[in-house]
Structures are given as structure tokens and as C-alpha cells.
C-alpha positions, 0 to 999 in steps of 0.5 A, a space after each residue: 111356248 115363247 116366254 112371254 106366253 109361258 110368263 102369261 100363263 104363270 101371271 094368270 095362275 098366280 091370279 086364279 090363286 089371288 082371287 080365289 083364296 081369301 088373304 088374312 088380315 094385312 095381306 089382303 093387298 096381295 089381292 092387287 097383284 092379280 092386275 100383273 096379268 093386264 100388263 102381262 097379256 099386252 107386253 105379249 101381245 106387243 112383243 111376241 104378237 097375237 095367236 089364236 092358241 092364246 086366246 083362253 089366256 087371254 080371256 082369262 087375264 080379262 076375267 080376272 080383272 072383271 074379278 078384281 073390280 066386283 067387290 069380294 064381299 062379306 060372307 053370311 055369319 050363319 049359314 043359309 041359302 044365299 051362302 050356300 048359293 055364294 059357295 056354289 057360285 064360287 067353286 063353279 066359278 073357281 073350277 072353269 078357271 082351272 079348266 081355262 087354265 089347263 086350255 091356255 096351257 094346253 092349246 101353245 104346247 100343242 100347236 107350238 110356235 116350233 124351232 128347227 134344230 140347229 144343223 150339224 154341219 160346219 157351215 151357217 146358212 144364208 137364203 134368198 129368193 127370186 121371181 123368174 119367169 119362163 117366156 117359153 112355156 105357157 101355164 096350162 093351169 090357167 085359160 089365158 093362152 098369155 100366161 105363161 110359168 112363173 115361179 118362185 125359187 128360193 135357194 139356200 147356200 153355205 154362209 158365214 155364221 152371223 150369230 146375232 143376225 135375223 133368221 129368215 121366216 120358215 114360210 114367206 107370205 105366211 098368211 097367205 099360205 097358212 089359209 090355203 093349206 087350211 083350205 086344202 086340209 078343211 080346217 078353219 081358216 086360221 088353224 096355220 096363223 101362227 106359221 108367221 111367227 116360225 123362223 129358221 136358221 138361215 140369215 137372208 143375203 148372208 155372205 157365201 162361205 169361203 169353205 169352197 171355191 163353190 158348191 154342189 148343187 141341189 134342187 128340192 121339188 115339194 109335194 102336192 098341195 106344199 110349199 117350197 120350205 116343207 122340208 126345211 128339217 133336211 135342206 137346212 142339214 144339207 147347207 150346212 154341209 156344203 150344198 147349195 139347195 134351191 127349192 120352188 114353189 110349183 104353182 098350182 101343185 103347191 098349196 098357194 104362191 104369192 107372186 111380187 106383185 100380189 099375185 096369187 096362184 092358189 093350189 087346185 084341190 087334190 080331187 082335180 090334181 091326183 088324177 093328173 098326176 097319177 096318169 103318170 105312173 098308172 092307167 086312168 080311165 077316163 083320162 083327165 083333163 085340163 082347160 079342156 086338153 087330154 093328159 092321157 100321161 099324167 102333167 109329170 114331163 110338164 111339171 119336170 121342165 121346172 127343174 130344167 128351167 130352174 137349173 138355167 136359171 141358176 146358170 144365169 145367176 152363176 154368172 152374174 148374180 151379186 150373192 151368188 155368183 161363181 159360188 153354184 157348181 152346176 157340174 155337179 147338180 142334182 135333185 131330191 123330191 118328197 111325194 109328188 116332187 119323188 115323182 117329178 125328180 126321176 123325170 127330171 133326171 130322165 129329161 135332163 143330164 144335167 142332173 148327176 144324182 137322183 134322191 126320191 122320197 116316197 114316191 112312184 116312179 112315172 111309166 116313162 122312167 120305168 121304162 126307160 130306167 135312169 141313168 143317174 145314181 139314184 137313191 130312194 127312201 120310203 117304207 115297207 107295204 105293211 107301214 103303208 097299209 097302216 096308215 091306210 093306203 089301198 092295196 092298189 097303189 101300195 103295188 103302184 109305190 113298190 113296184 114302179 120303185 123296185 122296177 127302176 132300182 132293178 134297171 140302174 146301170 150304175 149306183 142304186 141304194 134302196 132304203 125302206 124305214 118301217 113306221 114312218 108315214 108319208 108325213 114323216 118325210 116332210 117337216 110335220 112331225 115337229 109341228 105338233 106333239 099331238 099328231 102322234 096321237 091322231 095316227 097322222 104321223 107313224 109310230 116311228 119318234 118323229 126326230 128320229 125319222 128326220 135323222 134317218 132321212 138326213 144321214 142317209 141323204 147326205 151320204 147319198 149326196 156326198 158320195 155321189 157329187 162329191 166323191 167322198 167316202 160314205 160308209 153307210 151305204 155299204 150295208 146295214 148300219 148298226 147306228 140304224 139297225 130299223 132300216 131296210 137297207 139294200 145296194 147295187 154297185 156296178 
């Protein structure tokens, strides 16, 4: 909880006890101190801003006050029944407002206001974002044969730590987005209001770190129904190490994206998606269709031209860029994805040279790479069957994951690392884990603690990285590792 929520909650306690237990005497004028939670709830409401989570404690700050303006009166000197009705009235009246209580504290502890951990590396992290359009290549999401891609990139790099600077927001036009991922998850509308609130460790425009001429550079791909930030937990780790990363948001795969002008392109339904992309890797029978055009492969050769066009765009922005400029080092350039974007990532690397190192989480791997293998390193991190029939995966597309996965693994004529970590679910390879403490308890996310998923993910994706673009030594893919002892671990080097 923020502080002033925590003040409010202690406020509205200590008002409960006012009110409800008689004071002797001279002390009655304690009973006035019970006014603190009005202030209280408005300096929160001012400073902080308002959530739903905190609407008990609001309402019971209103109640106390309601409490405090009707006169206590005198109890009866003998007992009867309109004492026993005024007891009665009292200890109900007392037990709903411990039930607020423990509501209003429960519901800001469940659905946290959350803070990223701050990254381990040397290096701060600065971030800015841009609209670029592709004028050759039209949007096949939409009728308008006129429309063509449009996305919205954002790209985190190495910056020159500012402590007292203001942190970027985790999700921009957060309202926008919070209604279109509760919209997908069939929540109401507000369940996400309070991502407005979250912010992470970057600075917005913060100055390029002098740590490095440049920087290797990285492209993040969401999955379906996300959001470019999604996993912010491994990017933010990544930047402080010295990457470059620049993650956007796929319209129409990603929950919502809001354009400049106010545009919106909110996220088809997964029912109308998951066909279209799982043709990719599998025979869909009918195929799908969209705006009337046959998919027979799947949108994933469509989806990775994203990549290819962003990677131009970078160039463009290393030459003349006012932030970034010569600091992109498009030589070593590389891709990580999560779910749909695991899928995009290996076509990208099938489709484009350019891209030197493939990391995929969790994910298949589309027929055309199966087939053709990969020539990049590459690197995938996802869990055993058993995990996956766990949290309810069909037997189908279990085979689907692993056998496509090990297929390519298997074909790499250079660099394969292969990292299985049983008890993650698909979630824990997102940000998700550290938005709420219940969702262990839901079986949303696996058994597995959810920092210590994040920490597998962050150690090996940058050992992966920094050997592989860097050519630094990297330990930990030589063989199991006794700081990871839960991991399936297994190499194949030329």
C-alpha cells in the first residue's frame, strides 16, 4: 500500500475504537479525534489519487463521520428492551465496521499499487517512445485497403542514473489499456484502473550512459492480447546491463494501442486470433480467415515483418536521432519474445539476418522454421509437459510446444541452449507474478515463488545475451548450475 492508504486505514481504526468504546469522564473529547480520517481520506485522495481497491475505507471514513454527528446517547439504568436492542445495534454495528476494516486492508494488499525491484546492473535506465508508420505494407487487421502498420515503439537504453528524476509509467494511456485487458480477461471494466498509478525505473529522455560508444541491441515482442511493457521485470534487467531494448506494441494482437492522435486499435478477441496464429505451427482445419483473405500458414511471416521494419527504423534513428543517435549498435542486434511474440521471434530470425541471437520464451516454433532451422544462437526458456499439464494445457498442444521447440533445438548448426523450469506457468514468464499476492492462490500463476521465476529468466537471458552479442564469458551455460539446481539445463555447441 502507498502511505497515505496505510495512514488511512490506521486513521479509521483508531476511529472504530473512538466510537465505539466509551471514554471516561474528561477523555471524552478523545471522541473528536475520530474527525482525522476526513482529512485523511482527502490529502490521499488529492496526493496519491483515488482506486477502487480503497473505496471500503472510504466509505467507512464517511461512516464515522455520520457516527460522530448522531449524539451517542445515555444508556437505560435498568436493563430492558430498548437496551438490549441498543447493545444489539451496537455490537452488529461494531462487527460490520471490523469486517470494513479487514476489507479495506485486504483489498490495497491484494491488488498492490507494485514496484519493480531495482535492476542489478551498473547502468540507470532511460526511455522514450515513437510513432512509426510502415507506408509499405498495408494493415490486414483492418477493411480499409488505405490503412496501412502503424506501431508504437518504445525503447529502453543505458542512461546516466538521475535519482531525483520522475520514473516513466509502467503502461502508457493506462486507462485505455487497463479497460481493454479487462475486457479480454472479462473482468469489469475497472479491475486494471490502478496500472495508472504504477511506475518503473526508467527516467523518460534521460541522458545515453557514457559506459559504451553504443550498445547491443535487442527487440522485445509481447504476447497476445499484451502490452509492449509486459515484461518489464526482464527488460529493465537487461538496460542496466548495457542493452539497448525496443519493445512495441503489435496491433490488434496487443490488448489496445493508442495512437497520437487518439486513435485506438483495440485487441481482437482471442477466440478470432488463436486460430490465426496457431496455423503457423499446426494444421487448422478449416483455415481461418481474415477480411475475407485465406491464412492457410498462420499471420506469423506477417506479424515478424514488424521486427524487420522496426530494426529500419532503428537505423534511421542511429543516424539522426537527438537521444539516440550512434548509441544503437545494429551489428549486434537480437530478439526475445514471450508467447506469441516466442513465436514471432524465430520467424524473425528466419526472415531477417540481421538479428544475430534468438531468445524465446515459451513458446512454439512456426513450421517454416522447423523446417528450415535457424541460424542464429538460440535460446529457449519454457517448462516441462508435466508443468504444463498442471495448469491445464491439452495433451495436443503440449506435443505442439515441445516438439516444434526440440525440433529446432536439434537442427541448430551453431550455439543451442535449451532451459526447462518446472513450476512455472505461462504467466510467470510475464510481469504477472508481482501483480497480486493472490494469484498463487488461484493456480494462476505455478508453484514456483514468482521472484524466483523472474530471477531464473534474468540470469539466464543475460548470459544467453552477453555471450552471444557480446562475447563475454558466460558460465552458466556450460552445464547445470548449483545457484539454479530447479533448472532442466541442456547445450549444444559446435
Amino acid at each position: 500500500m502507498r502511505p497515505l492508504e496505510i495512514t488511512l486505514i490506521v486513521a479509521n481504526v483508531v476511529a472504530l475504537l473512538l466510537l465505539a468504546i466509551p471514554a471516561p469522564g474528561r477523555a471524552r473529547w478523545l471522541r473528536h479525534s475520530a474527525l482525522i480520517t476526513i482529512p485523511v481520506a482527502g490529502a490521499q485522495l488529492l496526493i496519491e489519487g483515488s482506486r477502487w481497491q480503497m473505496v471500503p475505507a472510504y466509505a467507512l471514513a464517511g461512516l464515522f463521520l455520520l457516527r460522530w454527528l448522531v449524539p451517542a446517547g445515555k444508556p437505560a439504568d435498568t436493563p430492558g428492551a430498548r437496551h438490549w436492542t441498543r447493545r444489539l445495534a451496537t455490537t452488529v454495528g461494531v462487527s460490520l465496521a471490523v469486517l470494513g476494516l479487514a476489507i479495506s486492508a485486504a483489498l490495497p494488499i491484494l491488488f498492490p499499487v507494485f514496484h519493480f525491484r531495482t535492476p542489478s546492473g551498473p547502468y540507470g535506465i532511460g526511455t522514450v517512445t515513437y510513432h512509426w508508420v510502415d507506408g509499405n505494407r498495408p494493415e490486414i487487421f483492418t477493411a480499409d485497403s488505405t490503412d496501412h502498420r502503424e506501431l508504437m515503439a518504445q525503447v529502453w537504453y543505458p542512461a546516466t542514473k538521475v535519482p531525483s528524476a520522475k520514473h516513466a509509467p509502467y503502461v502508457q494511456d493506462a486507462d485505455k489499456v487497463g479497460k481493454a485487458l479487462a475486457r479480454m480477461l472479462q473482468q469489469p471494466s475497472f479491475i486494471f484502473d490502478h496500472l495508472r498509478y504504477i511506475t518503473t525505473n526508467a527516467v523518460p529522455s534521460a541522458p545515453v550512459a557514457d559506459g559504451a560508444p553504443s550498445y547491443p541491441v535487442l527487440v522485445f515482442l509481447h504476447g497476445l492480447g499484451g502490452y509492449r511493457s509486459h515484461n518489464t521485470f526482464q527488460v529493465e534487467e537487461l538496460v542496466s546491463h548495457g542493452y539497448i531494448v525496443v519493445g512495441f506494441d503489435m496491433p490488434y494482437a496487443a490488448a489496445s494501442v493508442v495512437f497520437p492522435d487518439g486513435r485506438q486499435a483495440v485487441g481482437r478477441s482471442r477466440d478470432e486470433m488463436f486460430p490465426l496464429i496457431r496455423a503457423s505451427w499446426a494444421r487448422v482445419d478449416p483455415a481461418p480467415t481474415l477480411n475475407g483473405q485465406i491464412y492457410e500458414d498462420g499471420i506469423a511471416r506477417y506479424l515478424a515483418q514488424d521486427v524487420s521494419f522496426a530494426l529500419d527504423q532503428l537505423t534511421t534513428l542511429n543516424r539522426a536521432d537527438p537521444i539516440l543517435a550512434g548509441r544503437l549498435d545494429l551489428q549486434r542486434a537480437g530478439v526475445l519474445g514471450v508467447s506469441l511474440g516466442g513465436v514471432i521471434g524465430p520467424e524473425a530470425c528466419r526472415m531477417d539476418p540481421r538479428l544475430r541471437a534468438c531468445l524465446m520464451l515459451d513458446a512454439p516454433v512456426p513450421t517454416d522454421v522447423v523446417r528450415e532451422g535457424l541460424r542464429q544462437p538460440s535460446m529457449w526458456i519454457t517448462r516441462d509437459a508435466d508443468t504444463m499439464r498442471r495448469e491445464g494445457w491439452p495433451q495436443s498442444e503440449i506435443d505442439e510446444h515441445h516438439d516444434s521447440m526440440r525440433a529446432t533445438y536439434e537442427s541448430l548448426p551453431g550455439d543451442g541452449y535449451f532451459v526447462q523450469v518446472p513450476g512455472m506457468f505461462h504467466v510467470n514468464f510475464t510481469d504477472y507474478p508481482v501483480v497480486s499476492p493472490l494469484l498463487p492462490s488461484l493456480g494462476i500463476t505455478g508453484p514456483i515463488d514468482g521472484s524466483r521465476g523472474h530471477d531464473i529468466i534474468n540470469a539466464y537471458s543475460r548470459a544467453f545475451f552477453d555471450r552471444e552479442l557480446k562475447g563475454q564469458p558466460a558460465a552458466l551455460l556450460d552445464g547445470p548450475a548449483n545457484q539454479y539446481p530447479e533448472v532442466l539445463f541442456e547445450t549444444r555447441r559446435p
